[in-house]
C-alpha positions as CSV (number, residue, x, y, z in Angstrom):
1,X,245.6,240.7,-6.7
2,X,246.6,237.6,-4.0
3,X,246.6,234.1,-6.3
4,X,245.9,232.4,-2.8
5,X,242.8,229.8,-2.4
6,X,240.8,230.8,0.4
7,X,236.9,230.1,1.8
8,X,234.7,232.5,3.7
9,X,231.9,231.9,5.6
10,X,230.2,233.9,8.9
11,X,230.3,237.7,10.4
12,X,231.7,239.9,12.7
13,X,235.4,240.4,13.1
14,X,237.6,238.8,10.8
15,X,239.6,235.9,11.6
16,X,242.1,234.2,8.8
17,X,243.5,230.6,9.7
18,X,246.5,229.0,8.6
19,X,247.0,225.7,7.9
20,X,250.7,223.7,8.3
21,X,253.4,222.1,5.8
22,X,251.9,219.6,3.4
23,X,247.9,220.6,4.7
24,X,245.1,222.5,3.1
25,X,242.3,224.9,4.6
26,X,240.2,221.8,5.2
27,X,242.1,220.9,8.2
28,X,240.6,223.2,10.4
29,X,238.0,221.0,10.1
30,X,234.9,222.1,12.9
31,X,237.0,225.1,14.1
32,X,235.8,226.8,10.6
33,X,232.0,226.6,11.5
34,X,232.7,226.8,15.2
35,X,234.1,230.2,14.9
36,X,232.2,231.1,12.2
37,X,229.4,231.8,14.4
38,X,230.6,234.6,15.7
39,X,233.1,235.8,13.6
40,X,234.0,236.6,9.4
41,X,236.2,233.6,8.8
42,X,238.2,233.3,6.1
43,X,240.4,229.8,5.8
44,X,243.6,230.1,2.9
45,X,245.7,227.9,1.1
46,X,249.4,228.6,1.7
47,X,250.7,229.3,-1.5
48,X,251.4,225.6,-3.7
49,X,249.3,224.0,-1.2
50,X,245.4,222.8,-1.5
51,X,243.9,224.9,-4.3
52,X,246.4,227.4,-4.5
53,X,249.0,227.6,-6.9
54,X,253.0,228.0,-6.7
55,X,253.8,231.2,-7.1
56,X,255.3,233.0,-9.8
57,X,257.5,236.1,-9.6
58,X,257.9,238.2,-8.0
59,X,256.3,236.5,-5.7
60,X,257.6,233.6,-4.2
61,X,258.2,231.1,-1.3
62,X,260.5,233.0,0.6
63,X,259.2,233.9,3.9
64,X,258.6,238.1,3.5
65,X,257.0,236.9,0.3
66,X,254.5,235.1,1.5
67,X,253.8,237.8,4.4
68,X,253.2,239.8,1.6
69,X,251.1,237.6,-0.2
70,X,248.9,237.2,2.9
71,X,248.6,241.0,3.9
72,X,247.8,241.0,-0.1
73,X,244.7,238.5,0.5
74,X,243.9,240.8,3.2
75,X,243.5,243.7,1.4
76,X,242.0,242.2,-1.4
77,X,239.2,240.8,1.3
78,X,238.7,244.7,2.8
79,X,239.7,242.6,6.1
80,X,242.2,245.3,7.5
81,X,244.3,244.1,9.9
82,X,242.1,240.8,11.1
83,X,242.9,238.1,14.1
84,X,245.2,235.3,12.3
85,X,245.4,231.5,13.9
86,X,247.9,229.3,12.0
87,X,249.4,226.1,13.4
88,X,252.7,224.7,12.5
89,X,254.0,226.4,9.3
90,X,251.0,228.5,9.4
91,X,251.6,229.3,13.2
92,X,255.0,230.5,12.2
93,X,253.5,232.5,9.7
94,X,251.1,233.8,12.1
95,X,253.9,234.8,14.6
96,X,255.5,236.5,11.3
97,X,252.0,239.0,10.6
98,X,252.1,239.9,14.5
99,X,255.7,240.9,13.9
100,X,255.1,243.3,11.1
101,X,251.8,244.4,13.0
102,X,249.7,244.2,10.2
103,X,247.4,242.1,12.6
104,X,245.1,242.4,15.5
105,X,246.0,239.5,17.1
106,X,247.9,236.3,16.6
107,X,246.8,232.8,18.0
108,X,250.1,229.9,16.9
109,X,249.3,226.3,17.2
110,X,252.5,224.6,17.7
111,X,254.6,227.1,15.6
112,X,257.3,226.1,13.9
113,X,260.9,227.5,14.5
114,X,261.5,226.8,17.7
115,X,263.4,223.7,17.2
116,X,266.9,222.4,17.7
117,X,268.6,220.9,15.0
118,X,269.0,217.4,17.0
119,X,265.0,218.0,17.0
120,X,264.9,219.2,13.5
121,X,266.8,216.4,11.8
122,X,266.2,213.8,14.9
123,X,262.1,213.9,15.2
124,X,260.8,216.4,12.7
125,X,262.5,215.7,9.8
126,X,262.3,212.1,9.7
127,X,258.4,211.9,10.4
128,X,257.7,214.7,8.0
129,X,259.3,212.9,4.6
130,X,258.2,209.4,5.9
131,X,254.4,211.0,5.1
132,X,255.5,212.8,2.6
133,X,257.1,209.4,0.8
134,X,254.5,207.4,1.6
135,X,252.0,209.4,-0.3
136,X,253.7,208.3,-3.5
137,X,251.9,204.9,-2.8
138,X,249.4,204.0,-5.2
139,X,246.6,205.1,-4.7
140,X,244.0,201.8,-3.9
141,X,246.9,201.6,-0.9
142,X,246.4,205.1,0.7
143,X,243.1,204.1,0.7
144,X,243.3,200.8,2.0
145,X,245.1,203.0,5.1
146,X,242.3,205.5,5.3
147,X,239.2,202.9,4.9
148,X,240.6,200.8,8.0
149,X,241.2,202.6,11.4
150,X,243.9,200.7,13.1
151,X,246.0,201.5,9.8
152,X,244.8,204.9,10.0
153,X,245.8,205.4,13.4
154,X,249.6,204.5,12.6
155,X,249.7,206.2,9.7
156,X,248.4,209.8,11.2
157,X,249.8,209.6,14.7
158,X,252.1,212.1,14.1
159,X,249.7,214.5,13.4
160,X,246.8,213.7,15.8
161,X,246.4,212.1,19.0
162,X,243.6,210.6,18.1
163,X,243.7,210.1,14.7
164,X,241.2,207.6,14.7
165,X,238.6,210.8,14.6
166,X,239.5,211.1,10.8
167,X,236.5,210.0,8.4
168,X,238.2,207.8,6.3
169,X,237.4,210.6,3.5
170,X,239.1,213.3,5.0
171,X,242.2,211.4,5.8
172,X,242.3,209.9,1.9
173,X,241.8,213.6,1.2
174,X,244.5,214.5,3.3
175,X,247.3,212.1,2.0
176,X,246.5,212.9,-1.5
177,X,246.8,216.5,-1.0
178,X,250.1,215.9,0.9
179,X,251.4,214.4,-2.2
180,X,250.1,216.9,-4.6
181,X,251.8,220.3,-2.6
182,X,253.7,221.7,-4.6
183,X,254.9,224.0,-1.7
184,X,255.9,220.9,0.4
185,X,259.9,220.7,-0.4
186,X,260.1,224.7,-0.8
187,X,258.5,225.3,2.6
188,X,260.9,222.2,4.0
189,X,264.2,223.0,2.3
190,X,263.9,226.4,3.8
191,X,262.9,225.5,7.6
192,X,266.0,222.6,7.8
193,X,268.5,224.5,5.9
194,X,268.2,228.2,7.2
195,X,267.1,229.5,10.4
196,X,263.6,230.6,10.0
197,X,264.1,234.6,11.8
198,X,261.6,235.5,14.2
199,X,259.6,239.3,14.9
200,X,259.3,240.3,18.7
201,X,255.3,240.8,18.4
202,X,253.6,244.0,18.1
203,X,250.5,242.8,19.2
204,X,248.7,240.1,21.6
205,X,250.1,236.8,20.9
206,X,249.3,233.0,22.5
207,X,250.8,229.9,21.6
208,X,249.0,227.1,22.4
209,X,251.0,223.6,21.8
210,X,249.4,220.1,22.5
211,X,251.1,218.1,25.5
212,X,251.1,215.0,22.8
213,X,253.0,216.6,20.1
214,X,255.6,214.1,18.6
215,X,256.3,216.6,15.8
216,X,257.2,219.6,17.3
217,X,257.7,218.5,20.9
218,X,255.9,220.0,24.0
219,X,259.1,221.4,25.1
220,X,259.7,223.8,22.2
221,X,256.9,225.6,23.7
222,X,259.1,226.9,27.1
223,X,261.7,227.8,24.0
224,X,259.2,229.8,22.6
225,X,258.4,231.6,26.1
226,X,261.7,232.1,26.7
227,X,262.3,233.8,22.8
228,X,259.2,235.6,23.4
229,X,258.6,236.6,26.6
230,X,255.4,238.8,25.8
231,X,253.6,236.1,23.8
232,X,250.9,233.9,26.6
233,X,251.9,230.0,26.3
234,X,249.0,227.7,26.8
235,X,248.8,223.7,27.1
236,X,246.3,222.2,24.7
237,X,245.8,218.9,27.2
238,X,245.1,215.8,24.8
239,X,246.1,217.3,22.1
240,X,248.5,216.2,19.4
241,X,250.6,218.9,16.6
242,X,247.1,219.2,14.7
243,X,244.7,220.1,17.9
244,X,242.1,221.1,15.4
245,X,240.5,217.9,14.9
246,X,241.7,216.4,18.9
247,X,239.8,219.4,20.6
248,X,238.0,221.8,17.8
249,X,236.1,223.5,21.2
250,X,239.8,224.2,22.9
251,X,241.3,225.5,19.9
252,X,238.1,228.3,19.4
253,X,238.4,229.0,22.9
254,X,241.9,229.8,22.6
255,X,241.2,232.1,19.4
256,X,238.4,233.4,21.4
257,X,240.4,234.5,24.4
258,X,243.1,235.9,22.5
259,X,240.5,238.2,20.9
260,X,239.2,239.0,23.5
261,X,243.2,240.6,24.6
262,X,242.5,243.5,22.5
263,X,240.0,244.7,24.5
264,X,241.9,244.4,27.4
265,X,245.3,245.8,26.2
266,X,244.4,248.5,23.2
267,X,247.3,249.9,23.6
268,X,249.1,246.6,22.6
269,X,247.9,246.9,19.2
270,X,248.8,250.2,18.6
271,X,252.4,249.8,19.9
C-alpha cells in the first residue's frame, strides 16, 4: 500500500495533481475545488514532501520508483488509469505516467527536463537553493516576509507573477514546508546531475507553460515541442512557473480541454 499523502474531494472522472520540487498538495490552491466540481480529485504529496514521508526501500526517489509509487496510489484509490496535471517536478512526472500509459491523459505545467545546462546551472539552479537557503531563516523573519507584501513579492517572484495574491498564511506555510522537504536535495541532485530520460507519450498530452516563467524559461516550451512533437503546447498568458495561483480558471480549462482529447482521439489512449 502507497505511503503517499494525498486529499480527495468531488465526483466524476478522476483527476490526480502533482505538485513541484520543494511544494505540497496545497499549492493547487482554487484549481482543487475548481475542478472538483466536475470531477474525483485527488491532490498527493510527492514522496518526502508535505505530509508524506521519504521513502524507505525498496522504494525510493529514483524516478521509475516514484512512477511506481504513484500508479501504487492509484490503485490503492480504485482510480484506474485517471487524467494526471503536475507542474514543474510534478509535470515531469506527469509526462513520465503518459509514457508508461498507465494514464488517460496528461496535462504538464512548465515541466521540468527540458533545460540546458547554461539554463540549469545559470537560472534554475541558482533561484531554486537561494529559496531553499533562505528558509533556514528563523522563523519570526519568514514571517516578517510573508506578513508584508512588498517583501512577499520579492521573495516569491520566482514562483508567481503575482505573488502578491499569496495570503500571508499560505505563503508562511509555503516557506516552512520548503524547508521541511525532505525530498528537496534528492529530487534536485538528481535533475542537475543526470539527465532526467523522457517517454514519447502514449496518450493525449498538453503542456502549458506561463509566458512569465523565470524558472523554467518560456522557451523550454518550443524544446519541449520539438522533443515531443505529439504533445499540444499552450501559452498560459500572465502566468509565472506556478500558474495555479496567477490564473486558477486557465489552468482548469487547460485540464478541461485536455480531457476532453479523449473523446476526440480514443484511439490515442489505447495506442
Amino acid at each position: 500500500m502507497t505511503t503517499l499523502h494525498h486529499t480527495r474531494q468531488g465526483s466524476g472522472e478522476p483527476v490526480v495533481l502533482i505538485h513541484g520540487i520543494g511544494h505540497h498538495g496545497p499549492a493547487w490552491g482554487e484549481v482543487t475545488d475548481l475542478l472538483a466540481q466536475t470531477n474525483d480529485v485527488v491532490v498527493v504529496d510527492l514522496p518526502g514532501h508535505g505530509r508524506s514521508p521519504a521513502p524507505t526501500k525498496p522504494q525510493s526517489y529514483a524516478v521509475d520508483s516514484v512512477l511506481d509509487q504513484l500508479e501504487g496510489l492509484f490503485a490503492d484509490l480504485g482510480l484506474g488509469r485517471p487524467h494526471v496535471v503536475g507542474n514543474s517536478l510534478g509535470g515531469y512526472f506527469a509526462l513520465g505516467l503518459a509514457g508508461r500509459g498507465s494514464v488517460a491523459t496528461a496535462t504538464a505545467l512548465s515541466p521540468a527536463s527540458f533545460w540546458t545546462a547554461l539554463e540549469l546551472y545559470g537560472i534554475t539552479g541558482p533561484q531554486l537553493l537561494t529559496m531553499k537557503f533562505s528558509t533556514y531563516s528563523p522563523e519570526p523573519v519568514l514571517k516578517l516576509f510573508a506578513d508584508r507584501e512588498p517583501l512577499r513579492k520579492l521573495s516569491m517572484a520566482s514562483l508567481y507573477a503575482h505573488p502578491e495574491r499569496l495570503t500571508p498564511e499560505r505563503a508562511l506555510a509555503d516557506s516552512l514546508n520548503l524547508r521541511r522537504s525532505k525530498g528537496f536535495w534528492p529530487f534536485f541532485v538528481r535533475a542537475a546531475t543526470r539527465p532526467l530520460k523522457r517517454e514519447t507519450p502514449k496518450v493525449p498530452v498538453t503542456i502549458g507553460w506561463g509566458d512569465k516563467d523565470r524558472l523554467l524559461i518560456p522557451k523550454q516550451a518550443r524544446r519541449a515541442a520539438e522533443k515531443l512533437p505529439t504533445a499540444r503546447i499552450e501559452t498560459l498568458s500572465g502566468c509565472g512557473h506556478v500558474p495555479m495561483l496567477d490564473d486558477p480558471q486557465a489552468v482548469v480549462d487547460l485540464v478541461r480541454s485536455t480531457i476532453t482529447a479523449v473523446e476526440r482521439t480514443p484511439a490515442a489512449v489505447t495506442a
